[in-house]
N, CA, C and O atoms as CSV, one atom per row, in Angstrom:
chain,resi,resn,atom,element,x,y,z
A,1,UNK,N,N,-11.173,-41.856,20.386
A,1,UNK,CA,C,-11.676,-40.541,20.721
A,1,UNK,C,C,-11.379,-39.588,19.556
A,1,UNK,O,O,-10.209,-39.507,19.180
A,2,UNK,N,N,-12.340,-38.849,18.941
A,2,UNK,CA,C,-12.227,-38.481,17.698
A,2,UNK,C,C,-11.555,-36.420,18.588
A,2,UNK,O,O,-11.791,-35.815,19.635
A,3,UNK,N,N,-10.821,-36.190,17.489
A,3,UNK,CA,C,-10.236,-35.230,17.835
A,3,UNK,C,C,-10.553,-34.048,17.680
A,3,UNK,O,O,-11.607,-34.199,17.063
A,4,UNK,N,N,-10.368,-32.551,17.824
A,4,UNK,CA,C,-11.373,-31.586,17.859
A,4,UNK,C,C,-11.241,-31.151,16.521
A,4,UNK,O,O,-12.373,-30.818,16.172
A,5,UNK,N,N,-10.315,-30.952,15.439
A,5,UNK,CA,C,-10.621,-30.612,14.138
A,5,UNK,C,C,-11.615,-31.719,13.468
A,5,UNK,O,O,-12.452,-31.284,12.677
A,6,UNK,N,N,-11.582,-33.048,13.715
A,6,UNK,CA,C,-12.588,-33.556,12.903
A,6,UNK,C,C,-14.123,-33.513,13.383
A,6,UNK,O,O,-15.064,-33.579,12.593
A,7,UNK,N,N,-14.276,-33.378,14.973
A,7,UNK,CA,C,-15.116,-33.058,15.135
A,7,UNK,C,C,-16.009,-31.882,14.852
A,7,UNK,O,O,-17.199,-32.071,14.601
A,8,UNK,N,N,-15.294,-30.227,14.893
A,8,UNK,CA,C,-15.624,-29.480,14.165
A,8,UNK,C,C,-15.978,-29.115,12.586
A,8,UNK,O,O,-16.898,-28.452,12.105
A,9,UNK,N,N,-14.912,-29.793,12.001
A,9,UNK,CA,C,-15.336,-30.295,10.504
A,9,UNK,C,C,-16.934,-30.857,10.266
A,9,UNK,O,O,-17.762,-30.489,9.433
A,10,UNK,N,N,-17.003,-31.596,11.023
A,10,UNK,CA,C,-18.481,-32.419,10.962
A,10,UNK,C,C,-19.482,-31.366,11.637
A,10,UNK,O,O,-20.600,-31.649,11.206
A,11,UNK,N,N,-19.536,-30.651,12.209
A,11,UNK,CA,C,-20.282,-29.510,13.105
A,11,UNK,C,C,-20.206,-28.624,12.083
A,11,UNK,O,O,-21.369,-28.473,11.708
A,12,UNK,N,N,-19.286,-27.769,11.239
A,12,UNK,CA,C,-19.489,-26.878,9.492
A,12,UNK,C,C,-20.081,-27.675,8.563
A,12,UNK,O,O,-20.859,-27.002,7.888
A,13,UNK,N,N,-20.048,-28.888,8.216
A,13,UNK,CA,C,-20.371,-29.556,7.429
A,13,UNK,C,C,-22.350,-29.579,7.892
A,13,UNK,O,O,-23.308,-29.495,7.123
A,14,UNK,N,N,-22.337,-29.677,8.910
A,14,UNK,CA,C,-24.248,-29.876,9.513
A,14,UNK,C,C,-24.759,-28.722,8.832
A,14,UNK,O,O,-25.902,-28.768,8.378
A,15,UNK,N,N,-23.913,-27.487,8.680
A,15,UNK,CA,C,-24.774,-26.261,8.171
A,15,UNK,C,C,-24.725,-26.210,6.850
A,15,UNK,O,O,-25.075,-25.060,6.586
A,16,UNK,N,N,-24.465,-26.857,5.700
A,16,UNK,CA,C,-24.508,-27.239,4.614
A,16,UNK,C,C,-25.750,-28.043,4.135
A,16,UNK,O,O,-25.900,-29.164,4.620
A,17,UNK,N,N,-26.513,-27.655,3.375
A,17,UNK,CA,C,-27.283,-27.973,2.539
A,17,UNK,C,C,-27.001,-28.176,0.790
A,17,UNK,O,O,-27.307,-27.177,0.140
A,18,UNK,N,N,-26.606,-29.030,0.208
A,18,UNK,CA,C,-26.334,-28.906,-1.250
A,18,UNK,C,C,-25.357,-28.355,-1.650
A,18,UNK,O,O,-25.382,-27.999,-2.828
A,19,UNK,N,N,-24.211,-28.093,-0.891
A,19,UNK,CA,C,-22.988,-27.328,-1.042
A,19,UNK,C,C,-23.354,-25.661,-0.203
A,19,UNK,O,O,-22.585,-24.815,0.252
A,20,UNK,N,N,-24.569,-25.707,-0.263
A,20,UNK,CA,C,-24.644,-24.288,0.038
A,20,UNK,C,C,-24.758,-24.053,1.668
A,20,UNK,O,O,-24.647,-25.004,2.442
A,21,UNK,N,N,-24.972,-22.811,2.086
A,21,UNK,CA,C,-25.088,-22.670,3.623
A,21,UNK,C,C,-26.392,-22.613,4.444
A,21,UNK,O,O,-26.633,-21.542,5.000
A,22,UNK,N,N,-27.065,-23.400,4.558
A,22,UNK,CA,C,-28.199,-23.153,4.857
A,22,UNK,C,C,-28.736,-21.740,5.848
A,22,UNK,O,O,-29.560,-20.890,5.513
A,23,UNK,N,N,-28.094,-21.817,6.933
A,23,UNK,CA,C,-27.954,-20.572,7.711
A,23,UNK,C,C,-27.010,-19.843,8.269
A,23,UNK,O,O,-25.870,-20.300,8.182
A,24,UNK,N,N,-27.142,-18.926,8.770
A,24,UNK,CA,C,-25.443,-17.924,9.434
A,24,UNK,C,C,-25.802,-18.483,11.345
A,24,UNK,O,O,-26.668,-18.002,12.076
A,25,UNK,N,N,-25.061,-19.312,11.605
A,25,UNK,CA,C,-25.369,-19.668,13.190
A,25,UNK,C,C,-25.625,-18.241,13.418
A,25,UNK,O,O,-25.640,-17.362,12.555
A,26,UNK,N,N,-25.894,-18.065,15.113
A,26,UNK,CA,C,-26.517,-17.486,15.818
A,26,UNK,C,C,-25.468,-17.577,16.775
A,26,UNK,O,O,-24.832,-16.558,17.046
A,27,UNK,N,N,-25.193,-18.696,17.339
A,27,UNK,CA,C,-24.523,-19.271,18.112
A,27,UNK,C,C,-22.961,-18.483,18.109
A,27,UNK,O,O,-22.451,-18.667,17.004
A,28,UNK,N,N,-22.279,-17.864,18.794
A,28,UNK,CA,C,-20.958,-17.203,18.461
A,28,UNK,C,C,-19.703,-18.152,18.386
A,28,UNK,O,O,-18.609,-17.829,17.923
A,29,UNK,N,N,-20.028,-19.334,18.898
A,29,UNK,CA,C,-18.709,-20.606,19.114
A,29,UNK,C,C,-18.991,-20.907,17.379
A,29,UNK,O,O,-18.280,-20.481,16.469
A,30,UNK,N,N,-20.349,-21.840,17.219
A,30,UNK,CA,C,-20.769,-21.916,15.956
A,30,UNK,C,C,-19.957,-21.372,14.891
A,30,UNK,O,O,-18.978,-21.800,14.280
A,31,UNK,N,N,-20.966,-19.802,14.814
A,31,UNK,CA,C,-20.348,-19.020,13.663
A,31,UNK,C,C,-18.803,-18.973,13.042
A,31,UNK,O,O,-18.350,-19.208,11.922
A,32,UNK,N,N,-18.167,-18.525,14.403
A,32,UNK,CA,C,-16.587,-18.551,14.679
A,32,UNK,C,C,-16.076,-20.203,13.948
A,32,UNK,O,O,-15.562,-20.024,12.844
A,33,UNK,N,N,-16.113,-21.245,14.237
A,33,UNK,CA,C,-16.060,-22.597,13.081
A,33,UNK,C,C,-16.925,-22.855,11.804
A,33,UNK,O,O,-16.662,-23.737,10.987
A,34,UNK,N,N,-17.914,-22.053,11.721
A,34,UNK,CA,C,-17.994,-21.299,10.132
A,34,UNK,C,C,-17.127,-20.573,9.312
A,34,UNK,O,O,-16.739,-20.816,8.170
A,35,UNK,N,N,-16.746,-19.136,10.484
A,35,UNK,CA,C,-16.401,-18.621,9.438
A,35,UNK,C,C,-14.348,-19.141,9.005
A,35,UNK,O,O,-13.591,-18.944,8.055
A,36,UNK,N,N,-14.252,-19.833,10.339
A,36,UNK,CA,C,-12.667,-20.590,10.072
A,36,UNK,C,C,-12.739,-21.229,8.860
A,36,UNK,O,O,-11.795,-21.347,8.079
A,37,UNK,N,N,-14.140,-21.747,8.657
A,37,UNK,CA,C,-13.674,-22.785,7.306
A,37,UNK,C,C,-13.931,-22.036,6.492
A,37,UNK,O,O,-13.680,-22.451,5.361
A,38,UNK,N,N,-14.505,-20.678,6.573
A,38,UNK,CA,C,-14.263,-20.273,5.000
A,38,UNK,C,C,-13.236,-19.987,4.623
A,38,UNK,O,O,-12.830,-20.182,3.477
A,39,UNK,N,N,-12.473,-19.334,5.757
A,39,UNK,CA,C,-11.365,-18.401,5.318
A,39,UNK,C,C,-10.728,-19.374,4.683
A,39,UNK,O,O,-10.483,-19.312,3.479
A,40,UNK,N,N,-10.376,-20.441,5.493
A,40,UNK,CA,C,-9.165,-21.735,4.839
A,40,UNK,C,C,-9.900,-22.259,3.803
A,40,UNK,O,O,-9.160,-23.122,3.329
A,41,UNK,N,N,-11.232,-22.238,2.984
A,41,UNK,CA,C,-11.429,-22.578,2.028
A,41,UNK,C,C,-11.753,-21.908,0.450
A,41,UNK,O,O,-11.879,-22.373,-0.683
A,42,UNK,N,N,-11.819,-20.328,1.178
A,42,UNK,CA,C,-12.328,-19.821,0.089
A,42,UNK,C,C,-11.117,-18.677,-0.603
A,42,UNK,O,O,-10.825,-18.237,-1.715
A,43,UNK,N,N,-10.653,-18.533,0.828
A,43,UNK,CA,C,-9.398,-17.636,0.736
A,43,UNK,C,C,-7.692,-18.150,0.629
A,43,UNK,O,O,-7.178,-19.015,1.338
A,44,UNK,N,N,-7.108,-17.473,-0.299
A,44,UNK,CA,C,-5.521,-18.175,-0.471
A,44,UNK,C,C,-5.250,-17.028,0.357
A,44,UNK,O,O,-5.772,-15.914,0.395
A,45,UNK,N,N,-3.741,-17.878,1.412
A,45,UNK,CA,C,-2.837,-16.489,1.646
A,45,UNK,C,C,-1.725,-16.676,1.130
A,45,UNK,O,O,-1.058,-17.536,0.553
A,46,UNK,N,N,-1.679,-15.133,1.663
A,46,UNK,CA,C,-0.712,-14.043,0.609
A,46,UNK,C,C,-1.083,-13.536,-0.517
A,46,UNK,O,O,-0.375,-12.901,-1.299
A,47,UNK,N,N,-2.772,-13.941,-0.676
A,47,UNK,CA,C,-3.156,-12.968,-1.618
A,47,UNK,C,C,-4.542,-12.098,-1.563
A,47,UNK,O,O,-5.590,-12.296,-0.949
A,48,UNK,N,N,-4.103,-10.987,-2.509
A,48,UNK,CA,C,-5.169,-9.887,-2.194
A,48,UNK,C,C,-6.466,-9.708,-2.853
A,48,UNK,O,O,-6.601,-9.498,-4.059
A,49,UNK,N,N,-7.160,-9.779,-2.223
A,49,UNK,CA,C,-8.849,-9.642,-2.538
A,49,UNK,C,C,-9.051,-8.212,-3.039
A,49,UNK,O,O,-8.453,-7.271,-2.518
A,50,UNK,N,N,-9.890,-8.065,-4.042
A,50,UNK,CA,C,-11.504,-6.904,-4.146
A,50,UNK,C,C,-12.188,-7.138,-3.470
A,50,UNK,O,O,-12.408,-8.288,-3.091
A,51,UNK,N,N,-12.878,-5.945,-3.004
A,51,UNK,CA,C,-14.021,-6.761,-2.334
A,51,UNK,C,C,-14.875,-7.572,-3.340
A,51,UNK,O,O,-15.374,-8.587,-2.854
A,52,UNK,N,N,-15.123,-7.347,-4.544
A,52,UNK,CA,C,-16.110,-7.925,-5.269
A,52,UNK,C,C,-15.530,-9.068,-5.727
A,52,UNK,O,O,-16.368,-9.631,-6.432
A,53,UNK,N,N,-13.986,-10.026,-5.660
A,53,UNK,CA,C,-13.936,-11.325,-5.467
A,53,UNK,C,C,-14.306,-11.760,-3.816
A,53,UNK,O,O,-14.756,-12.891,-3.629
A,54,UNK,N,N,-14.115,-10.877,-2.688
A,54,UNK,CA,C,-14.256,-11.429,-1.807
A,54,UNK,C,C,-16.082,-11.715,-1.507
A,54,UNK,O,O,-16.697,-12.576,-0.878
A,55,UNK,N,N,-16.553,-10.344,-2.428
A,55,UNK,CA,C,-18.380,-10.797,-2.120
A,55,UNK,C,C,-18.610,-12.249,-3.307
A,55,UNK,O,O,-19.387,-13.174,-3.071
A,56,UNK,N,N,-17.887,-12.162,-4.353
A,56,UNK,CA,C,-17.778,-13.418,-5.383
A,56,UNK,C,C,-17.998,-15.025,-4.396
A,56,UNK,O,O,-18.951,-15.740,-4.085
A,57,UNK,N,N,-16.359,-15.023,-4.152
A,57,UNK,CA,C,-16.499,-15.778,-3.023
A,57,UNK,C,C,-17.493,-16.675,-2.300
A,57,UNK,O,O,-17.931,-17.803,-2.522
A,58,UNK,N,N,-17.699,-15.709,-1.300
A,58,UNK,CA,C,-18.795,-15.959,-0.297
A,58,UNK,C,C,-20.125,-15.931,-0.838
A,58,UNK,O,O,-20.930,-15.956,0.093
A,59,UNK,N,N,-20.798,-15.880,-2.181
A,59,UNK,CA,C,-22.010,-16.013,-3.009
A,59,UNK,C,C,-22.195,-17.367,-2.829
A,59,UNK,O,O,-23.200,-17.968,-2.449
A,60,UNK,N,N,-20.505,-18.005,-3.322
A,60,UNK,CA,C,-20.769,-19.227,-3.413
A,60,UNK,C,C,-21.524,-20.279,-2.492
A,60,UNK,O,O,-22.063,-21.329,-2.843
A,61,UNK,N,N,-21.433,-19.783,-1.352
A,61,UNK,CA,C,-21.959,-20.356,-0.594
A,61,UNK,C,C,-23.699,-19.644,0.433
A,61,UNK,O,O,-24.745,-20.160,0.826
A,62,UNK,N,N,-23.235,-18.598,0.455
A,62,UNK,CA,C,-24.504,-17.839,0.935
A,62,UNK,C,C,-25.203,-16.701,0.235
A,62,UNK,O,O,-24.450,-16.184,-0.591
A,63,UNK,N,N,-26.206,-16.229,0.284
A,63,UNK,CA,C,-26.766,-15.371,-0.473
A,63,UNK,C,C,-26.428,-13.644,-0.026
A,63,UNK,O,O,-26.338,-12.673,-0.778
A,64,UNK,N,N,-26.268,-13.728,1.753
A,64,UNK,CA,C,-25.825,-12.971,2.264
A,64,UNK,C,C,-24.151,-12.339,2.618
A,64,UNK,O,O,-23.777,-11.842,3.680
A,65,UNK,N,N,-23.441,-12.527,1.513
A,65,UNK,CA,C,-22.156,-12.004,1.491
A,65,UNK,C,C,-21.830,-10.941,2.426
A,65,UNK,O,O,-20.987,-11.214,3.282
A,66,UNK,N,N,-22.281,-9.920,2.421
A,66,UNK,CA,C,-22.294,-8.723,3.354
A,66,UNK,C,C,-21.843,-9.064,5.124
A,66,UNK,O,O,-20.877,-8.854,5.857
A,67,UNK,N,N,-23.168,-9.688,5.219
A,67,UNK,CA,C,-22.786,-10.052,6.520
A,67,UNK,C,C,-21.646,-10.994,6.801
A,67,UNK,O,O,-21.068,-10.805,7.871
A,68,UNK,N,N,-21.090,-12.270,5.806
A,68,UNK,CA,C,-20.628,-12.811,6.267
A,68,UNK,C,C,-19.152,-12.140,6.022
A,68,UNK,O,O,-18.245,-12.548,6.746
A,69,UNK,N,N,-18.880,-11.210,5.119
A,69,UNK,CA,C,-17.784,-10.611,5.430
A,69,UNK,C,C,-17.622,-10.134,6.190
A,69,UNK,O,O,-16.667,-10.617,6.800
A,70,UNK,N,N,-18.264,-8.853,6.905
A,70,UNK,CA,C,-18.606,-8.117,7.791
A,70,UNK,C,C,-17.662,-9.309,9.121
A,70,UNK,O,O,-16.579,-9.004,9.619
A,71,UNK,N,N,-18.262,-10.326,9.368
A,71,UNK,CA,C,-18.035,-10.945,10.638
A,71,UNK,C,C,-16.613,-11.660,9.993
A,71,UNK,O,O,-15.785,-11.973,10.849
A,72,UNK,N,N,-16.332,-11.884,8.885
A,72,UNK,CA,C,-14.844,-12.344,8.884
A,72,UNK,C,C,-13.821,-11.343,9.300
A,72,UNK,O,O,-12.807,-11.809,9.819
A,73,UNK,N,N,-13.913,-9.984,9.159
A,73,UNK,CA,C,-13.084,-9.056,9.104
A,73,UNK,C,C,-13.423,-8.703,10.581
A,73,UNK,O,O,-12.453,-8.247,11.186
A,74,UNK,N,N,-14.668,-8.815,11.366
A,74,UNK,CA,C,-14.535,-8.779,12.813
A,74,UNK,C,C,-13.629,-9.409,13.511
A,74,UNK,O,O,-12.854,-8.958,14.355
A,75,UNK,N,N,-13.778,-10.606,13.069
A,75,UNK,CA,C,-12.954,-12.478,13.707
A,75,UNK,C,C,-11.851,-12.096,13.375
A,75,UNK,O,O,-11.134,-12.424,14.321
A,76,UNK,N,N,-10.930,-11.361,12.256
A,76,UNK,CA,C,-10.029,-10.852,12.244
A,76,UNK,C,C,-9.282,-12.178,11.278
A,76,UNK,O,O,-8.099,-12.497,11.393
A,77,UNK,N,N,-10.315,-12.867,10.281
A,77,UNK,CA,C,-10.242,-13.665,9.251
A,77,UNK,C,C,-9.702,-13.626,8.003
A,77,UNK,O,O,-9.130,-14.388,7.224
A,78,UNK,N,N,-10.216,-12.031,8.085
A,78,UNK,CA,C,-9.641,-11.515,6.484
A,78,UNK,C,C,-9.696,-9.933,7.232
A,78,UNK,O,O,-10.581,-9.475,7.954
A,79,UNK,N,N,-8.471,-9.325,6.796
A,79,UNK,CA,C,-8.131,-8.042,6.806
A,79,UNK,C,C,-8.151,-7.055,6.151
A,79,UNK,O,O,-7.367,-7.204,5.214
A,80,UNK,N,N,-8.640,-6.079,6.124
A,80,UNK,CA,C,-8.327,-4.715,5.181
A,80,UNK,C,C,-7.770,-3.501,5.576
A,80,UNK,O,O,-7.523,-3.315,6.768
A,81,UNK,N,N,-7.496,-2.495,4.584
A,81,UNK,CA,C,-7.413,-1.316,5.398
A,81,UNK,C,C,-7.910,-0.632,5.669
A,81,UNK,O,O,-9.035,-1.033,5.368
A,82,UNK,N,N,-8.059,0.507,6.189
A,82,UNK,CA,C,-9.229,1.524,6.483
A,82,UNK,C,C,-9.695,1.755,5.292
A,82,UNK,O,O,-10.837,1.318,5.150
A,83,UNK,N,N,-9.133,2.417,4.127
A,83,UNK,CA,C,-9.968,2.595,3.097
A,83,UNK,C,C,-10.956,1.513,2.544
A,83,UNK,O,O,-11.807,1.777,1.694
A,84,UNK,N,N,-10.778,0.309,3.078
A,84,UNK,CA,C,-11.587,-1.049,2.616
A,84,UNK,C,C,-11.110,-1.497,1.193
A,84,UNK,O,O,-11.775,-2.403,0.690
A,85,UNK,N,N,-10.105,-1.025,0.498
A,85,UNK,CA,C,-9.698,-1.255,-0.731
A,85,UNK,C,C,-9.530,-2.456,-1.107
A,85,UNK,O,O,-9.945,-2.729,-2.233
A,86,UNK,N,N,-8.818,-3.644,-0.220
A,86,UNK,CA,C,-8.266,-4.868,-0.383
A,86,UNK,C,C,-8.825,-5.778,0.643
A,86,UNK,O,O,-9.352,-5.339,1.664
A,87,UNK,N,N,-8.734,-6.826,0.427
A,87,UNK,CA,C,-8.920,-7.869,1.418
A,87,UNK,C,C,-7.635,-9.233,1.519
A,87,UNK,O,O,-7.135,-9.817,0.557
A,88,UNK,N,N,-7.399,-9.421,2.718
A,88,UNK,CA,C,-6.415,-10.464,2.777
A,88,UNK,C,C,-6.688,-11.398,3.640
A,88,UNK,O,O,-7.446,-10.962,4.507
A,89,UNK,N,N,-6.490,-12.163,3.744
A,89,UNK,CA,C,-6.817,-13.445,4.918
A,89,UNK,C,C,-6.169,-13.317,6.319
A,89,UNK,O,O,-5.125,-13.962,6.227
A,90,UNK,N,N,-6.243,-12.924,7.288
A,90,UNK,CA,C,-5.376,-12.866,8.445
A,90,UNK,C,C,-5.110,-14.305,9.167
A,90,UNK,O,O,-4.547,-15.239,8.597
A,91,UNK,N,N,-5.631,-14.344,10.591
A,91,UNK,CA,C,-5.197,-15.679,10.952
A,91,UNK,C,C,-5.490,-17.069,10.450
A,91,UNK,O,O,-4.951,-18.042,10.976
């Protein structure tokens, strides 16, 4: 019985096209195991982002950076402060 991280692994991996992201699910379970693997892949913790490494980043994989920050910092993925100055990885 295969276990729920590898199964999810393989469920982020389906939305991959060529390294890249083919689409932003729709789906809110979906998205939410999207955007987990970015954080743990794109983001180190304990360290602090620009936004313009954190839009860097997320290029790498989608064209739409904006949004997908937008919903990391919802999910409470990556943190900032009110001024939006920094970015950090939360849970």
């Amino acid at each position: 019985m295969p276990d729920n991280d590898s199964s999810g692994s393989h469920q982020v991996a389906a939305l991959f096209s060529h390294g890249r992201l083919a689409a932003i699910p729709r789906k809110t379970a979906r998205r939410e195991q999207l955007l987990v693997h970015l954080s743990e892949t794109l983001f180190e913790r304990d360290r602090t982002y620009t936004e313009r490494e954190v839009n860097e980043a997320l290029l790498t994989v989608h064209e739409d950076c904006s949004a997908l920050r937008r919903y990391l910092v919802v999910a409470g993925l990556l943190v900032r402060p009110k001024d939006g100055s920094s970015y950090r990885r939360g849970r």
